[in-house]
N, CA, C and O of each residue as an XYZ file, in Angstrom:
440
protein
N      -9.412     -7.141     12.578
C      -8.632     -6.028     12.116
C      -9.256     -4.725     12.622
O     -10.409     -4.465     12.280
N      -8.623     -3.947     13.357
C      -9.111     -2.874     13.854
C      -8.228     -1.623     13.115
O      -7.000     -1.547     13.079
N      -9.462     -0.412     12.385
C      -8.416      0.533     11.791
C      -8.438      1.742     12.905
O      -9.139      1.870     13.909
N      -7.423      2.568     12.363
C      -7.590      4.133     13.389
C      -8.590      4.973     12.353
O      -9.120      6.011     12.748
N      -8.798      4.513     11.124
C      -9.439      4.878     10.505
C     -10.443      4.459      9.723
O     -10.291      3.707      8.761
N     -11.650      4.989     10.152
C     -13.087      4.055      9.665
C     -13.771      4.874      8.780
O     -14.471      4.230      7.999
N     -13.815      6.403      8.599
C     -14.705      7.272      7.921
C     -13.950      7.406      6.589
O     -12.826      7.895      6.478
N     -14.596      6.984      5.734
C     -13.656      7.420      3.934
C     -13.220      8.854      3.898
O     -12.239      9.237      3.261
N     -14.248      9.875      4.843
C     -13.637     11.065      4.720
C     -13.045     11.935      5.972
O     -13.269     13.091      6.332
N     -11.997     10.664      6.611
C     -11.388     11.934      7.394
C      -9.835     10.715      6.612
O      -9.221     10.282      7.587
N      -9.410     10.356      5.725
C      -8.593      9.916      4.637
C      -7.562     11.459      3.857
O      -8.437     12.239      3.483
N      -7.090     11.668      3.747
C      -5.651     12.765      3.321
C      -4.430     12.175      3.049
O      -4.247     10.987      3.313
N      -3.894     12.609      2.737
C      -2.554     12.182      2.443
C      -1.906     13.218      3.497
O      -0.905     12.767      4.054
N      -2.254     14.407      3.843
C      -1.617     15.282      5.196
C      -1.826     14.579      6.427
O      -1.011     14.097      7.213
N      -3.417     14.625      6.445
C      -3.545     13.066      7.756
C      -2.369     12.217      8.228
O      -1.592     12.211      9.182
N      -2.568     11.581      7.245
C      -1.400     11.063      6.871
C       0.214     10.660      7.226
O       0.932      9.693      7.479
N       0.239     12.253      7.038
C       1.710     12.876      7.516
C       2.549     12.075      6.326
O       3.434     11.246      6.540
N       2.116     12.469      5.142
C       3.017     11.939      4.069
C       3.752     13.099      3.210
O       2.974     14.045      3.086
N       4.690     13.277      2.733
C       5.319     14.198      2.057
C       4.967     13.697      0.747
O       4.796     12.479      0.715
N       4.766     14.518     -0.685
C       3.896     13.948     -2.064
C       5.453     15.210     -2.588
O       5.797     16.312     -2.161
N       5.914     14.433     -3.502
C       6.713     15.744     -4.115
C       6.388     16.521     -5.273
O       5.214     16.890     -5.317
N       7.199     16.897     -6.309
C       6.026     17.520     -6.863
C       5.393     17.080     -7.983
O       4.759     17.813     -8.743
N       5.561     15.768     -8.125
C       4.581     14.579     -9.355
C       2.983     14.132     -8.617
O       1.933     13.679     -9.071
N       3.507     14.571     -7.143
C       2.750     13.494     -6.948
C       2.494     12.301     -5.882
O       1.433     11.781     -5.537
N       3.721     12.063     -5.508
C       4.358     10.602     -5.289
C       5.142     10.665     -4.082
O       5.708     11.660     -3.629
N       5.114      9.464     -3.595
C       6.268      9.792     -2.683
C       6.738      7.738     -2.615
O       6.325      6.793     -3.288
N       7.691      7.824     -1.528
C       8.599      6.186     -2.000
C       8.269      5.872     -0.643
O       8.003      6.672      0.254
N       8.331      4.179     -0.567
C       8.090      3.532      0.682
C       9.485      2.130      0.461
O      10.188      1.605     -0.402
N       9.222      2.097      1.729
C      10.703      1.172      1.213
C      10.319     -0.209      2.352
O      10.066     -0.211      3.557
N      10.425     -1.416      1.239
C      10.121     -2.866      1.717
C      11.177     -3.687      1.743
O      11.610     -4.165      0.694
N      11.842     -4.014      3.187
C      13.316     -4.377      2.543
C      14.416     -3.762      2.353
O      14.937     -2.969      3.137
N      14.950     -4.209      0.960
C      16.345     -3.343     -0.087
C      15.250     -3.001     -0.868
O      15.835     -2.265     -1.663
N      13.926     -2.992     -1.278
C      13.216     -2.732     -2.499
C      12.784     -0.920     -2.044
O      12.331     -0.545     -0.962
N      13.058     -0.188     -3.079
C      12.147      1.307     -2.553
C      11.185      1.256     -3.506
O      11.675      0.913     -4.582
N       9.785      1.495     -3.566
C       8.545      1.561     -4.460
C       8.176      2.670     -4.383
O       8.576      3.506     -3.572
N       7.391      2.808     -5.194
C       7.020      4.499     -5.726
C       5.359      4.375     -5.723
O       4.860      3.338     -6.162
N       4.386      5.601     -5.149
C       3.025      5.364     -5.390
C       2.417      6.838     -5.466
O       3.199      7.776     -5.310
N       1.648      6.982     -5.598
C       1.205      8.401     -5.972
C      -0.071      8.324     -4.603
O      -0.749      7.385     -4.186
N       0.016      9.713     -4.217
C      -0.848     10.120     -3.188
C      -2.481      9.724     -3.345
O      -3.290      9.129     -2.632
N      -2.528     10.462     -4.835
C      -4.047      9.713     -5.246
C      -4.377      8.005     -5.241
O      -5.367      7.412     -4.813
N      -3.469      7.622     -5.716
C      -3.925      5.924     -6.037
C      -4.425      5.507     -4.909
O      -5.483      4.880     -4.840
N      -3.294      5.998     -3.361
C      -2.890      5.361     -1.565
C      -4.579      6.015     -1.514
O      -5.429      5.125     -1.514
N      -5.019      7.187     -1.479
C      -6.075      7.684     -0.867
C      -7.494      6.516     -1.612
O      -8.530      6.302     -0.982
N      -7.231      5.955     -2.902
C      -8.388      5.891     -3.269
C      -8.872      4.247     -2.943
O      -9.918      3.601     -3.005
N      -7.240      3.966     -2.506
C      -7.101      2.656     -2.038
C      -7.432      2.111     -0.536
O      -7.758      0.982     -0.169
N      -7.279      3.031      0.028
C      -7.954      3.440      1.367
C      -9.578      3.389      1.466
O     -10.152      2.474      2.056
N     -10.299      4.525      0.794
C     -11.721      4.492      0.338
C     -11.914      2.958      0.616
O     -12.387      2.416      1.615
N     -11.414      2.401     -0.554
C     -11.514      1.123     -1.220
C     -12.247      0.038     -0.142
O     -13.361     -0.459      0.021
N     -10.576     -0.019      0.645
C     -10.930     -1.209      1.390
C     -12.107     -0.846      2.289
O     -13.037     -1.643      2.412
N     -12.100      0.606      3.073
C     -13.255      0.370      3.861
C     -14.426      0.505      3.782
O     -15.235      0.958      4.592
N     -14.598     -0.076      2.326
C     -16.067     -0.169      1.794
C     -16.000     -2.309      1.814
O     -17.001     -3.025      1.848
N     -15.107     -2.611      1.793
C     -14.884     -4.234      1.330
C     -15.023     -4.768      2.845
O     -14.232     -4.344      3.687
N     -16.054     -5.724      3.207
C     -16.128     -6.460      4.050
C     -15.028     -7.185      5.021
O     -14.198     -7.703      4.274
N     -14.733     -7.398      6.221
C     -13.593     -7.558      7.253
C     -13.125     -8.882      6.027
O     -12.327     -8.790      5.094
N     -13.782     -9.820      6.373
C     -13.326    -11.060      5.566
C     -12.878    -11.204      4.087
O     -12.279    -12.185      3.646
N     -13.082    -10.588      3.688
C     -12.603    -10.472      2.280
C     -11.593     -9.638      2.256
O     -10.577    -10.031      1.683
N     -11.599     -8.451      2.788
C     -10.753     -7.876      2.805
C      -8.798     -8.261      4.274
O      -7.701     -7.722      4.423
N      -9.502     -9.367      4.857
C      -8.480    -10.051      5.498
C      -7.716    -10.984      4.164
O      -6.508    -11.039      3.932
N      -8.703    -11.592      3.489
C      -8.246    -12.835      2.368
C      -7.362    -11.873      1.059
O      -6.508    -12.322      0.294
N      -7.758    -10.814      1.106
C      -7.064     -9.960     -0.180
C      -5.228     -9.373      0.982
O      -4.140     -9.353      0.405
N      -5.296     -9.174      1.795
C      -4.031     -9.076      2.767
C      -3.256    -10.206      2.210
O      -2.339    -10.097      1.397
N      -3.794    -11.496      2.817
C      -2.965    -12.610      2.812
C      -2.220    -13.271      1.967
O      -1.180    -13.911      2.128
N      -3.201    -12.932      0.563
C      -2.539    -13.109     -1.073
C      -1.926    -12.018     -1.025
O      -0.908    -12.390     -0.441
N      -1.685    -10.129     -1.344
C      -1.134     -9.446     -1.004
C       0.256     -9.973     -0.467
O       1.281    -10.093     -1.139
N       0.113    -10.227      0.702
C       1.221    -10.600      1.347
C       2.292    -11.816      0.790
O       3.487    -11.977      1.039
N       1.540    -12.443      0.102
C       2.222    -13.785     -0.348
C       2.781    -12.661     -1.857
O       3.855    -12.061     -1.891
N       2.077    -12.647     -2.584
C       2.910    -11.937     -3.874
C       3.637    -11.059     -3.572
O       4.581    -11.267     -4.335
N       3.885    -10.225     -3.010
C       5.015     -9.304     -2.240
C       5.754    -10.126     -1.563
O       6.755     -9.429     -1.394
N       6.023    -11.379     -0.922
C       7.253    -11.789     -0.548
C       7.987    -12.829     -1.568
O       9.144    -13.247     -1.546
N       6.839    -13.124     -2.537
C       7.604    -13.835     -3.698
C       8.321    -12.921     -4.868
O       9.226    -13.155     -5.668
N       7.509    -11.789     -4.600
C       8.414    -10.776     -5.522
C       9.374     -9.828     -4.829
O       9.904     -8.983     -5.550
N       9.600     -9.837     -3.874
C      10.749     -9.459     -3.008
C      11.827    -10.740     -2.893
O      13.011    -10.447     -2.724
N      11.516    -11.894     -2.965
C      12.503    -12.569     -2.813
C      13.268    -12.946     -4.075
O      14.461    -13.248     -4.124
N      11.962    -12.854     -5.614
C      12.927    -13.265     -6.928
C      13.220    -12.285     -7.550
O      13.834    -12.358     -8.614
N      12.616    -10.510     -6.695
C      13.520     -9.510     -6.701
C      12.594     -8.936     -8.288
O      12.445     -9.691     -9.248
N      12.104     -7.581     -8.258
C      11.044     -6.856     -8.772
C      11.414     -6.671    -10.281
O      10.487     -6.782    -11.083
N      12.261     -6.488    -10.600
C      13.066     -6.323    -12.104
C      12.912     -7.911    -12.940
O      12.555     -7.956    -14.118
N      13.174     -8.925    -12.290
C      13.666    -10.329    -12.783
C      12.040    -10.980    -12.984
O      11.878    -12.128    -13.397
N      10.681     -9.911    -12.567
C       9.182    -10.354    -12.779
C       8.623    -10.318    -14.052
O       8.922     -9.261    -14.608
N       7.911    -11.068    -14.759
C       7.223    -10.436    -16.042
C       6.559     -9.688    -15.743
O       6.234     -9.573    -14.562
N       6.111     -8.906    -16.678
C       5.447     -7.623    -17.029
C       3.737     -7.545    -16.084
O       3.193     -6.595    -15.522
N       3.300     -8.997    -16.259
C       1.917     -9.280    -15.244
C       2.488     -9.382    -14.111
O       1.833     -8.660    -13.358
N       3.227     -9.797    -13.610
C       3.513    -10.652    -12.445
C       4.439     -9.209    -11.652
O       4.744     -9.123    -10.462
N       4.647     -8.477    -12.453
C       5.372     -7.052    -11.809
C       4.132     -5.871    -11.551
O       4.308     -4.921    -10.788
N       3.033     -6.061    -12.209
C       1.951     -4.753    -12.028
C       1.466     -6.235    -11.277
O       0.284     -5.891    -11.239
N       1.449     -7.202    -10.837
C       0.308     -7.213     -9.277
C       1.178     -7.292     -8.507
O       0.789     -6.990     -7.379
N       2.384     -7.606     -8.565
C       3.375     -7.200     -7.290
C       2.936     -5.774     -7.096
O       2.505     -5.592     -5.957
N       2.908     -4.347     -8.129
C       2.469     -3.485     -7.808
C       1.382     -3.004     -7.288
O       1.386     -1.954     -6.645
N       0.318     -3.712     -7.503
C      -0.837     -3.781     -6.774
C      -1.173     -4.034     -5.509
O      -1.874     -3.533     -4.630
N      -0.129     -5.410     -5.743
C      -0.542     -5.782     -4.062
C       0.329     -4.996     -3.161
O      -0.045     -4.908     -1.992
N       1.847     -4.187     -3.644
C       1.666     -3.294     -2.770
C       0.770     -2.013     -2.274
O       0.594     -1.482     -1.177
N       0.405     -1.828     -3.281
C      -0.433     -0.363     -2.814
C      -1.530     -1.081     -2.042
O      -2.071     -0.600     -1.046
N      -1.780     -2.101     -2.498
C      -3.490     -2.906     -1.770
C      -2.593     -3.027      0.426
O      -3.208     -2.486      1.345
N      -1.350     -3.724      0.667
C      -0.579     -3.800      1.361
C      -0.385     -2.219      2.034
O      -1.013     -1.928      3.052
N       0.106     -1.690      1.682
C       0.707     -0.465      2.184
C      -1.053      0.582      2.750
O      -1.087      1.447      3.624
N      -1.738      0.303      2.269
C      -3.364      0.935      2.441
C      -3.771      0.656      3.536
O      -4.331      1.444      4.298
N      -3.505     -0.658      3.774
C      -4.067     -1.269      5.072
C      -3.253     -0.972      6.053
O      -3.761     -0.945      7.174
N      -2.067     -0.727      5.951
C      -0.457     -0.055      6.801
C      -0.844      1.154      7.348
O      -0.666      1.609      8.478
N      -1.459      1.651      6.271
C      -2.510      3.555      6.396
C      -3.393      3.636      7.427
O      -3.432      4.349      8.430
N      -4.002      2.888      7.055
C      -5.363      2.191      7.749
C      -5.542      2.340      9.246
O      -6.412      2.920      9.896
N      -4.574      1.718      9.573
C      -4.254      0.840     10.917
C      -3.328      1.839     11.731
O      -3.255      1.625     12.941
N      -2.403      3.215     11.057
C      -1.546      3.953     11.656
C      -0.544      2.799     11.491
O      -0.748      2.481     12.662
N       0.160      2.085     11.174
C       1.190      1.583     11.036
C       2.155      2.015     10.284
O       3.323      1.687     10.494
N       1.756      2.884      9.216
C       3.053      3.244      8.084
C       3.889      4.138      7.891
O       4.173      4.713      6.840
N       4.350      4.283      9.054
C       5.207      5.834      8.844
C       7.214      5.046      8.892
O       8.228      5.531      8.391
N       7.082      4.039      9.518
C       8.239      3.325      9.574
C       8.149      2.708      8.137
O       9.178      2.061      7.942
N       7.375      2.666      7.143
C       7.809      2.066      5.907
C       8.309      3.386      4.627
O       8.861      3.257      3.534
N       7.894      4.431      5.256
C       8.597      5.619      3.790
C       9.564      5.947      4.085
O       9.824      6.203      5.261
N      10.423      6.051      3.121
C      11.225      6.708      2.830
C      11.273      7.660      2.906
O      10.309      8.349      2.571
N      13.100      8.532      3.671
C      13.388      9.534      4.187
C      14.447     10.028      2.842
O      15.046     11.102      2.890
C-alpha cells in the first residue's frame, strides 16, 4: 500500500480539497447510499492509520471492506443498532485510506 500521504502533519481537511459545511461535515456517496462524516473524525482517522503497521492495517481494509458491502447490500436502515455504528466505522476506517492514497475525491458528494 503506497500513500501520497505519510506525515500525520501535512493531513487537513483543505489538503484535502474537502468542502465541511457549517456543522462540520460533509457527505460521501457509496453506491445509492450517501454517508455523512465530520472533518474531525476523517482527519483523526487518517493520523490513525499511519501510526498502525502496513499489515494490520491491510487486514483492518479487508474486514472494512467486507462489512460495508454486507451493509450496502442488506441496505443501512434494515442494520441493528451494532451492526449500523460498525458499518459506520468501517466506513470512516474505508474512506481514510481513500484520503490516504489521493483516491477520494470521486466518492463525495456534489
Amino acid at each position: 500500500m503506497t500513500y501520497s500521504i505519510t506525515d500525520p502533519d501535512d493531513i487537513s481537511i483543505e489538503k484535502l480539497e474537502i468542502a465541511l459545511d457549517a456543522a462540520g461535515a460533509f457527505r460521501l456517496r457509496l453506491k445509492e447510499h450517501v454517508h455523512e462524516l465530520t472533518g474531525e473524525e476523517l482527519v483523526a482517522e487518517m493520523r490513525d492509520q499511519l501510526d498502525v503497521r502496513g499489515s494490520v492495517r491491510a487486514a483492518l481494509l479487508r474486514k472494512a471492506n467486507k462489512v460495508i458491502l454486507a451493509g450496502l447490500k442488506k441496505g443501512r436502515l434494515r442494520l441493528s443498532d451494532e451492526a449500523r455504528e460498525e458499518f459506520d466505522l468501517n466506513v470512516l476506517i474505508w474512506f481514510a485510506d481513500k484520503c490516504l492514497k489521493d483516491e477520494h475525491r470521486g466518492y463525495l458528494k456534489k
